[in-house]
Structures are given as C-alpha cells and as structure tokens.
Short mmCIF file of the C-alpha atoms (twelve columns), coordinates in Angstrom:
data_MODEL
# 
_entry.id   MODEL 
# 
loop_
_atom_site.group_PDB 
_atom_site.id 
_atom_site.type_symbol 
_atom_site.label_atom_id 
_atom_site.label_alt_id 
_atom_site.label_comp_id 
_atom_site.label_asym_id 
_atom_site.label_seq_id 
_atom_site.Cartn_x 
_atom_site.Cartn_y 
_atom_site.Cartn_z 
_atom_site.pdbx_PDB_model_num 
ATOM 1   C CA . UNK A 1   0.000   0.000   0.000   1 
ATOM 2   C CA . UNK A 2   1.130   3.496   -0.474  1 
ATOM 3   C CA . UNK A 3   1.985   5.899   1.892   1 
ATOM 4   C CA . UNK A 4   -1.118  8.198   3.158   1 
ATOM 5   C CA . UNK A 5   -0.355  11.815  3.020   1 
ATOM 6   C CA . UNK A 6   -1.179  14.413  5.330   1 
ATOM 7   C CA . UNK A 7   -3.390  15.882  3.036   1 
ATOM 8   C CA . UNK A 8   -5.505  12.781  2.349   1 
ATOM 9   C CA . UNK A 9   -5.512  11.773  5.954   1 
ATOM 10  C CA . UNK A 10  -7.112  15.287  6.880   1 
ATOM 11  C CA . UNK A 11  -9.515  13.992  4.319   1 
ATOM 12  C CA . UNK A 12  -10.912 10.835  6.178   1 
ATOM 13  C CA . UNK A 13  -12.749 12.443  8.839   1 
ATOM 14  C CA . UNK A 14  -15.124 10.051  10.387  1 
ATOM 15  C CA . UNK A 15  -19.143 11.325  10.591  1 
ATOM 16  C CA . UNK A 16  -20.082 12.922  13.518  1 
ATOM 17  C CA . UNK A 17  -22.370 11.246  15.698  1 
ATOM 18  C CA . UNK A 18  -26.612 11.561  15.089  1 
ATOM 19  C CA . UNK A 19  -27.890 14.476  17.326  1 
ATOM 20  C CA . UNK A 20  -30.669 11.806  17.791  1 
ATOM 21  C CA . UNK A 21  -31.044 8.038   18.352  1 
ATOM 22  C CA . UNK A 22  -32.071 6.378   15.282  1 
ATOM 23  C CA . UNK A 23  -34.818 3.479   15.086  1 
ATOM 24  C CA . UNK A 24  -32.631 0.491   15.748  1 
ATOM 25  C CA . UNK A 25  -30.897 2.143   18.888  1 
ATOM 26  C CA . UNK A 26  -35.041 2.764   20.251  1 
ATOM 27  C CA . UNK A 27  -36.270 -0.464  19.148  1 
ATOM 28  C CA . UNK A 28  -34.257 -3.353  18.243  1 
ATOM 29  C CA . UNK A 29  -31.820 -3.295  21.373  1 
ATOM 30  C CA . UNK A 30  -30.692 -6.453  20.629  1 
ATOM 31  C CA . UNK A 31  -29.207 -5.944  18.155  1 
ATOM 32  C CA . UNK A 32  -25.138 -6.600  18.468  1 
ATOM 33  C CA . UNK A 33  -23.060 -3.956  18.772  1 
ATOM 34  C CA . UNK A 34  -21.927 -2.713  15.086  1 
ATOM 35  C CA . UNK A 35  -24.880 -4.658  13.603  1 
ATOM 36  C CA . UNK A 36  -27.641 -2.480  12.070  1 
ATOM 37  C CA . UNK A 37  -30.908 -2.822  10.351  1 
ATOM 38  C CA . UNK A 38  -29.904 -0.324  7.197   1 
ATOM 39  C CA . UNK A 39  -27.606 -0.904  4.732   1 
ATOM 40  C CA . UNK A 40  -23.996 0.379   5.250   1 
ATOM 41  C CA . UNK A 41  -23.634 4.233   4.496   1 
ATOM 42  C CA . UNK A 42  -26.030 6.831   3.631   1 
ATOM 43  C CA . UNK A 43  -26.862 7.389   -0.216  1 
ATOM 44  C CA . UNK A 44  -26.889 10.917  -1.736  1 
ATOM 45  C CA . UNK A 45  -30.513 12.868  -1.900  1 
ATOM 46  C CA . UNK A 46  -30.439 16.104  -1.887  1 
ATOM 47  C CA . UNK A 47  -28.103 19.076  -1.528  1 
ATOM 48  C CA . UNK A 48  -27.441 22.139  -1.341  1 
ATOM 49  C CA . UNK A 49  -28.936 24.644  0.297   1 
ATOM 50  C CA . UNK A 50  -27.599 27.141  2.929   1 
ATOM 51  C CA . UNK A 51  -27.616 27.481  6.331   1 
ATOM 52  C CA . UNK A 52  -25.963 29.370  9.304   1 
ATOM 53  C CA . UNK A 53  -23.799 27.633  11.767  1 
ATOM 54  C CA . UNK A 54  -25.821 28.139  15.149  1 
ATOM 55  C CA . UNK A 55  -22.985 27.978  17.033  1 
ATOM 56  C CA . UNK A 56  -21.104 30.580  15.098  1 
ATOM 57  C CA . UNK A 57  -23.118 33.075  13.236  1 
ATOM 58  C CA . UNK A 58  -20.467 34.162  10.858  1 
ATOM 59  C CA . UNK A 59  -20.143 30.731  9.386   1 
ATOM 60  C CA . UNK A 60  -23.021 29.532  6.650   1 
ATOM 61  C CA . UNK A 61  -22.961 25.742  5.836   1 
ATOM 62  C CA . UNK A 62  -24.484 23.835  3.078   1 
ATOM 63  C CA . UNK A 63  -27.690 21.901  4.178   1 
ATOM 64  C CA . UNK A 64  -28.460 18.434  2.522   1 
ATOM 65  C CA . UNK A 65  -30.513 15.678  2.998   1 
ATOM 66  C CA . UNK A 66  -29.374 11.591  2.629   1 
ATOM 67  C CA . UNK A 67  -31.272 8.665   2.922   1 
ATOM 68  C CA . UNK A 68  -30.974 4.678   4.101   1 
ATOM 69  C CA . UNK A 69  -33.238 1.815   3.652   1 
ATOM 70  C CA . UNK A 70  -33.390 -1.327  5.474   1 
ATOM 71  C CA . UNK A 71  -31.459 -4.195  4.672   1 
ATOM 72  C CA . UNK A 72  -32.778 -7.063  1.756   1 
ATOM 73  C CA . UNK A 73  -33.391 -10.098 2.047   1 
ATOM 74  C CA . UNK A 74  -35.504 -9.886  5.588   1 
ATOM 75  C CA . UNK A 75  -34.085 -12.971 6.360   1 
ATOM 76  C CA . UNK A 76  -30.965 -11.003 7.746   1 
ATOM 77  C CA . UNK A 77  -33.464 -8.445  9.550   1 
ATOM 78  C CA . UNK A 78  -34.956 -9.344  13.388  1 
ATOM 79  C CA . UNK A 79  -38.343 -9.873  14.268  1 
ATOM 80  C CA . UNK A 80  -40.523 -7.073  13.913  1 
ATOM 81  C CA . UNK A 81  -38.088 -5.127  11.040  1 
ATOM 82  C CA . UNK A 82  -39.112 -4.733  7.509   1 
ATOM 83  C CA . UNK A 83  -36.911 -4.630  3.930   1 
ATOM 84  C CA . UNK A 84  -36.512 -1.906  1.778   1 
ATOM 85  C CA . UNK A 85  -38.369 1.000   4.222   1 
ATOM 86  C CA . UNK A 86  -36.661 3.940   3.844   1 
ATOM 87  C CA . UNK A 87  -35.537 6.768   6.055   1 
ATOM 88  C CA . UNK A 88  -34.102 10.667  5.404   1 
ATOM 89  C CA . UNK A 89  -31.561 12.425  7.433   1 
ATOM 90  C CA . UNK A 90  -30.349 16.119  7.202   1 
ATOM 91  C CA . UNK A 91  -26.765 16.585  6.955   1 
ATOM 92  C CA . UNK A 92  -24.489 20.190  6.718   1 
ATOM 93  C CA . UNK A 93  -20.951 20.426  6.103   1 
ATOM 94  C CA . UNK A 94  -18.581 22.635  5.132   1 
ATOM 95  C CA . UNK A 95  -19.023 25.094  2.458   1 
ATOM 96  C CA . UNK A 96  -15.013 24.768  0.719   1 
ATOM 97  C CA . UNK A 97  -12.610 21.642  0.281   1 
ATOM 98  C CA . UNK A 98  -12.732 19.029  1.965   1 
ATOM 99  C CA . UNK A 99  -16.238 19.658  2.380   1 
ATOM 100 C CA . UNK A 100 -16.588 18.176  6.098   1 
ATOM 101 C CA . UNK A 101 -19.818 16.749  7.277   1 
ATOM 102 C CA . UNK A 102 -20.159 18.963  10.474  1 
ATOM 103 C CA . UNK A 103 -23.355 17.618  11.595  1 
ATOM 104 C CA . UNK A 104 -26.039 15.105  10.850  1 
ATOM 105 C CA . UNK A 105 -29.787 14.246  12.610  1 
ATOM 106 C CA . UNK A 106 -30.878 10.905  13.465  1 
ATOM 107 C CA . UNK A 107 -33.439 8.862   10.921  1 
ATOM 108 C CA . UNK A 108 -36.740 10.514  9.935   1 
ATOM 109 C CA . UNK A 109 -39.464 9.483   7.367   1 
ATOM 110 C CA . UNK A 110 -41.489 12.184  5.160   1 
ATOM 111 C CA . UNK A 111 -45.492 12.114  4.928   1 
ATOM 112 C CA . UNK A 112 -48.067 10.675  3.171   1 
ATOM 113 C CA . UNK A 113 -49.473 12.431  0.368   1 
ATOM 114 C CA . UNK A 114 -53.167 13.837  1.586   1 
ATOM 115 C CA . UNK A 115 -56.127 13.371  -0.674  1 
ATOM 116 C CA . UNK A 116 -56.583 17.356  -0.951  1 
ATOM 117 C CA . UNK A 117 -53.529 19.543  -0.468  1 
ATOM 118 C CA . UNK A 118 -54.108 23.190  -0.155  1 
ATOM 119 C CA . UNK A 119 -57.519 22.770  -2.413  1 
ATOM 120 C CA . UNK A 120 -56.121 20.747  -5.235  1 
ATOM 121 C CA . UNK A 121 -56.968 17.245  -5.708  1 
ATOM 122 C CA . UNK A 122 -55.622 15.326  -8.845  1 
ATOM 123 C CA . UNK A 123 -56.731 11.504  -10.046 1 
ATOM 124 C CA . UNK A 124 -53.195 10.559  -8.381  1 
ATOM 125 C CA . UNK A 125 -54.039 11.379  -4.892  1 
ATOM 126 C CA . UNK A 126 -57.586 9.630   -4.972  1 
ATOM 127 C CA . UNK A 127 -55.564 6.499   -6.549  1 
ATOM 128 C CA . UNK A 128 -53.274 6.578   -3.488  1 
ATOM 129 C CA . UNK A 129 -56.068 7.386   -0.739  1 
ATOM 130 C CA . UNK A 130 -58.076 4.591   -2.256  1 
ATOM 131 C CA . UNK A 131 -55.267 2.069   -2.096  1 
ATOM 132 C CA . UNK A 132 -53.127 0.092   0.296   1 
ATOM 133 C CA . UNK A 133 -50.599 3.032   0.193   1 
ATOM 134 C CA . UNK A 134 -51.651 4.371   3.110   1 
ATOM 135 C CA . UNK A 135 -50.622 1.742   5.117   1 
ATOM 136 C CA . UNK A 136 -49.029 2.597   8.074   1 
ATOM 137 C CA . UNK A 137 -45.219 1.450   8.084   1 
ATOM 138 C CA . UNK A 138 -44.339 -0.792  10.495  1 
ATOM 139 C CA . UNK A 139 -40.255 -1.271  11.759  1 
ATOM 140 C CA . UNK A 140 -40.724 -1.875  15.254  1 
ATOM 141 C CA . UNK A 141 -43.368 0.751   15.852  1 
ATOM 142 C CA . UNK A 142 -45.890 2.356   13.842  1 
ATOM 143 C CA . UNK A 143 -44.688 4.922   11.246  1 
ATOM 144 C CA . UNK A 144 -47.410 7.361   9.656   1 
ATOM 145 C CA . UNK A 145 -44.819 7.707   6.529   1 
ATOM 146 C CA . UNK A 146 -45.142 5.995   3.357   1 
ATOM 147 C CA . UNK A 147 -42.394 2.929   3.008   1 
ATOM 148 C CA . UNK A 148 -40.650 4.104   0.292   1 
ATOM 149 C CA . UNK A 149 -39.886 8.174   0.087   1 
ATOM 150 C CA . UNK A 150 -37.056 9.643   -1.713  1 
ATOM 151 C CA . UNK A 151 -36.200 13.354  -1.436  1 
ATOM 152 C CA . UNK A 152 -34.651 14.738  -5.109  1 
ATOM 153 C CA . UNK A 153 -33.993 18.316  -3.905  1 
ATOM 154 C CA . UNK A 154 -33.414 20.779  -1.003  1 
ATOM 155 C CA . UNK A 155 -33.167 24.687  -1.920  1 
ATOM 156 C CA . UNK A 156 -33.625 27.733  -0.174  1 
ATOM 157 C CA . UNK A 157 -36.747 29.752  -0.636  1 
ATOM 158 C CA . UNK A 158 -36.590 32.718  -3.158  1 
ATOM 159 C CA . UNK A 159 -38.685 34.770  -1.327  1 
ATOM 160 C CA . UNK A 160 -37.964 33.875  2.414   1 
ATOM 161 C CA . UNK A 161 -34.104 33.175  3.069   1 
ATOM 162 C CA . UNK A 162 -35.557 31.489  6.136   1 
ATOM 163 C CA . UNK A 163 -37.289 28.518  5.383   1 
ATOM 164 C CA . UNK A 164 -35.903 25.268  2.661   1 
ATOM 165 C CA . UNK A 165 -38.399 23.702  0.310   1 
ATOM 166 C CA . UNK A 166 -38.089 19.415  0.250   1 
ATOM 167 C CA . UNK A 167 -39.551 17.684  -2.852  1 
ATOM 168 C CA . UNK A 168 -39.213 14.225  -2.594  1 
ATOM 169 C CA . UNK A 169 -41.441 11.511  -4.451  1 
ATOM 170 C CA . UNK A 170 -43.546 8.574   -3.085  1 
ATOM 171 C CA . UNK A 171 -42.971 4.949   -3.294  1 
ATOM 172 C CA . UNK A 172 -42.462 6.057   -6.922  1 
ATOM 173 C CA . UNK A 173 -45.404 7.105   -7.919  1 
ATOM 174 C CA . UNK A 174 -46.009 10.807  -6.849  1 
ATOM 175 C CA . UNK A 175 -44.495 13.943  -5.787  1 
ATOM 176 C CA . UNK A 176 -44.793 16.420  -2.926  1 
ATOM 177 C CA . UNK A 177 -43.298 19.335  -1.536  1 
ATOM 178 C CA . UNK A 178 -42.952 20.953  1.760   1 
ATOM 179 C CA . UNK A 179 -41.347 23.731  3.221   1 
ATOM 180 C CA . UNK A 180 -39.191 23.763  6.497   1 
ATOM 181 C CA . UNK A 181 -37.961 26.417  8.639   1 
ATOM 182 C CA . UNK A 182 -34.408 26.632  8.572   1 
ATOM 183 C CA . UNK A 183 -34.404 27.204  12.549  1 
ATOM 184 C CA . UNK A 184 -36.270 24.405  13.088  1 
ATOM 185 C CA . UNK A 185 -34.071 21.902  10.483  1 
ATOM 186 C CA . UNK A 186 -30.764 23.649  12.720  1 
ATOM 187 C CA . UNK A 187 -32.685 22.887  16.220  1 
ATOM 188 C CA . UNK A 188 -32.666 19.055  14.632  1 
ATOM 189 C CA . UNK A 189 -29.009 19.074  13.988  1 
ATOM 190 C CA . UNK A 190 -27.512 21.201  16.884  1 
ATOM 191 C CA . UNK A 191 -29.600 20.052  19.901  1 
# 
C-alpha cells in the first residue's frame, strides 16, 4: 500500500455522531453492537442549500438531505423489522474543500401524500387514498410515513431566506413538496 499523506488523511474524517437516536438504537436493542438494520452508508438525496452555523453566526454551511433503507433479504433483519423501508436524514458540512460533514440528525421518514392539499386534488391522490398506500409502516413501531420516500432536492426559498423547500417523491409514484424552517431543520441538527 502506499503511503497516506497528510493531506488525504485530513480527508478521512469520520461522521459525527446523530444528534438523535435512530430506530434500531429505540427499538431493536438487541441488536449486536456494530450490527444495524440499514444498509452500510447513507446514499446521496439532496443538496445544497444554505444554512448558518448556530454555534457561530459568521459561518453559513451547506444543508443536505441523505437517505438509508433497510437491509434485503428480511431474512438477515430481526423480528418485527421490515426490507426496503426507507428513512431521510439532514446533513451540513462545510461550504469549501474538503467539504466536512459537520453535523447530521438521526433517521426521519417524510409524509403521506393527503387526498386534498391546499384545495387541489388530482386523479393521483384519490388512486393513493383509495389504495393500500396508506398503510401505516411498520419497523418496530408504527410509522405514519409511506415505506418508500425519496427526497430529489433541497433549496432555499426565493422569497424567504428562512425557510428550505423538500420535494421528494412517493414509493415512486407521486411527488410532494414541503417547506421547512431553517431554525427548526438547525434545532434538529444542533440540539
């Protein structure tokens, strides 16, 4: 093997730890230590918006969001875990090379499409509502979150430099957006 240098050791910077416990660490304690219910690393969503450092208010950070699904086949999974469920996490790192990960939340899952959203209904949405769609998710507790949701972008609001807006699409069949307050995406990072 060749010799590392000091520049590409100061790149391998482990990840930070979750500023919250993630599903497995709530419900499937037995789990052995370095085991885990999702596959290994996260997988690239979304990214980049802005955001400023909490702890430092001269210092803005690019916001992203990742994603992880449980493993396949079950067979490896325990009792009580399902394949192929997937789950979002919010990430920010450094805005310049090497591009750091500073900070990352624990798992999360998006919503469920609603029938009507903000007056408009399409055939889409009655399709889904009429459907076994909306079945909750199951992975050791209830989830009220579709089982497959994939978020394709993050970016800041034109007209409010406050809040992000998430599209992400469901179990590949529709799309939504929502909007987030920044404050309350940085209050999920930096407890």
């Amino acid at each position: 093997a060749l010799p590392v240098t000091a520049d590409q050791n100061r790149l391998r910077q482990p990840s930070p730890q979750t500023s919250f416990a993630t599903v497995e660490e709530l419900y499937f304690p037995v789990l052995e230590k370095g085991q885990s219910l999702f596959v290994r690393g996260d997988r690239g969503s979304g990214c980049c918006a802005t955001i400023q450092d909490p702890r430092n208010a001269t210092r803005q950070l690019f916001l992203g969001i990742s994603h992880s699904k449980t493993k396949y086949p079950p067979k490896v999974l325990p009792d009580g875990a399902v394949s192929n469920i997937y789950f979002s996490r919010f990430y920010v790192m450094e805005q310049s090379f090497p591009y750091h990960i500073v900070a990352r939340s624990g798992l999360f899952c998006l919503g469920h499409p609603q029938f009507q959203e903000h007056g408009i209904s399409s055939p889409a949405h009655a399709f889904w509502n009429s459907s076994q769609h909306t079945a909750p998710m199951m992975l050791g507790v209830q989830f009220d979150c579709p089982k497959i949701h994939f978020v394709l972008s993050i970016l800041d609001k034109v007209d409010d430099p406050s809040t992000v807006i998430i599209s992400y699409g469901v179990s590949d069949c529709l799309s939504r957006m929502v909007e987030m307050s920044k404050h309350d995406i940085a209050s999920i990072l930096f407890p």
